[in-house]
N, C-alpha and C positions, 0 to 999 in steps of 0.2 A: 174427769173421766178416769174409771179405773181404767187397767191394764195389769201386764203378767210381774207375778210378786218377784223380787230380785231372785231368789233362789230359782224358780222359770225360767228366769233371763239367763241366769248362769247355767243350765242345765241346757238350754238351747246354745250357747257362746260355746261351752264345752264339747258338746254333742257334734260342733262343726269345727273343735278346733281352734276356734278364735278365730274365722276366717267368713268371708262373704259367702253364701252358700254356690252363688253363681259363678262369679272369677275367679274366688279364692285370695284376693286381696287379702292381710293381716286387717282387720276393720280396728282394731285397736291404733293403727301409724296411717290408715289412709287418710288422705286430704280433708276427705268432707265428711270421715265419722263414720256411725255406722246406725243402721237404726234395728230394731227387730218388727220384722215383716206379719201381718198377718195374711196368711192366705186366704181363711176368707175374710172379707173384709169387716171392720169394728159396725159398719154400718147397716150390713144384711145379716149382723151376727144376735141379734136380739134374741132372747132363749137358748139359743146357743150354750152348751155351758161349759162345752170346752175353748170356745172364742180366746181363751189368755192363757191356754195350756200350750206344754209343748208342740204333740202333734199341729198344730195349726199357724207356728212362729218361723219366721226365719231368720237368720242375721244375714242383713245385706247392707252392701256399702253406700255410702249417701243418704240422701233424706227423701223422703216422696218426691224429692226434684230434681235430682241429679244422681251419680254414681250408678247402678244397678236398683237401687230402691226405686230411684225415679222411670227408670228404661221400663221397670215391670209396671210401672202406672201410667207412665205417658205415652210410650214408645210400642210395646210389646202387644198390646192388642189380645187378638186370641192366643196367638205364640202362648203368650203367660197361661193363659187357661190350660192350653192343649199341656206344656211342660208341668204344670200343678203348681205354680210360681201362684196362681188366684184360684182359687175355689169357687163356683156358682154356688148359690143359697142352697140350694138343695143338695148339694155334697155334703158329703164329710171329709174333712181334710184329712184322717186319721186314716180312712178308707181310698184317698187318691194319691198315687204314689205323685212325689215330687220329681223332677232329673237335674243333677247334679253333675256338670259337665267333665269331674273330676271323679267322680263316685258310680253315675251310671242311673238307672233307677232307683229309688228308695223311697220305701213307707216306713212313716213319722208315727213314734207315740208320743203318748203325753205322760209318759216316764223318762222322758229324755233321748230316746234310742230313737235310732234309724238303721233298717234291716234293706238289704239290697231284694226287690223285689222284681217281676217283668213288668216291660213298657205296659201301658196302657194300650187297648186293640188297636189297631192301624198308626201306632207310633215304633218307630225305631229303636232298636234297641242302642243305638249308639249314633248321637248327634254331635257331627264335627262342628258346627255354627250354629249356635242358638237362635243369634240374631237375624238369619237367614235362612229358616226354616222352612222346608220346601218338599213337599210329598208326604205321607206316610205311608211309607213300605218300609220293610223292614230289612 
């Protein structure tokens, strides 16, 4: 299975930092690694053809099982949709801004850049717990 050419990878790693995009962990010294995320997923991305670009990557810590990779697959539910952590098929990830618990809103290109952007409609513009998401007002 393809996936995003190292220079992607590093344009994403750069882009955050070297850091998980969620906690901010160094994903380079974390315990379980770090993987690069796709928002939307490899499996609803068919035609897709930006599926391995930046705008659509994340670096988060852990594996689809554990760390923050696994929270937004196992754990997270809608949470991950509503923050742009997962994409539904008919997004565009390039077009849905991400939140960044250290950064705020931001929309992803697939030049490597993330531009601080406003929430999504009826999301906040400043989330204290991700993990515990509750209302949308702002």
């Amino acid at each position: 299975m393809s996936g995003p050419t190292p220079e992607t990878r590093r344009q994403v790693l750069g882009r955050d930092g070297w850091k998980c995009a969620i906690c901010g962990r160094n994903i380079d010294s974390y315990w379980s690694g770090y993987s690069i995320h796709h928002r939307l997923k490899r499996s609803q991305g068919h035609g897709y053809k930006g599926l391995h670009q930046a705008g659509n990557l994340l670096p988060l810590c852990g594996s689809g099982s554990d760390g923050c990779h696994g929270w937004v697959h196992d754990q997270a539910g809608q949470i991950a949709y509503q923050l742009g952590y997962l994409v539904h098929s008919w997004q565009s990830p390039t077009q849905t801004p991400v939140y960044y618990p250290r950064h705020g809103w931001q929309q992803l290109d697939d030049d490597g850049r993330r531009t601080p952007t406003q929430p999504p409609e009826g999301m906040p513009s400043y989330i204290p717990d991700i993990h515990h998401l509750k209302g949308t007002q702002s």
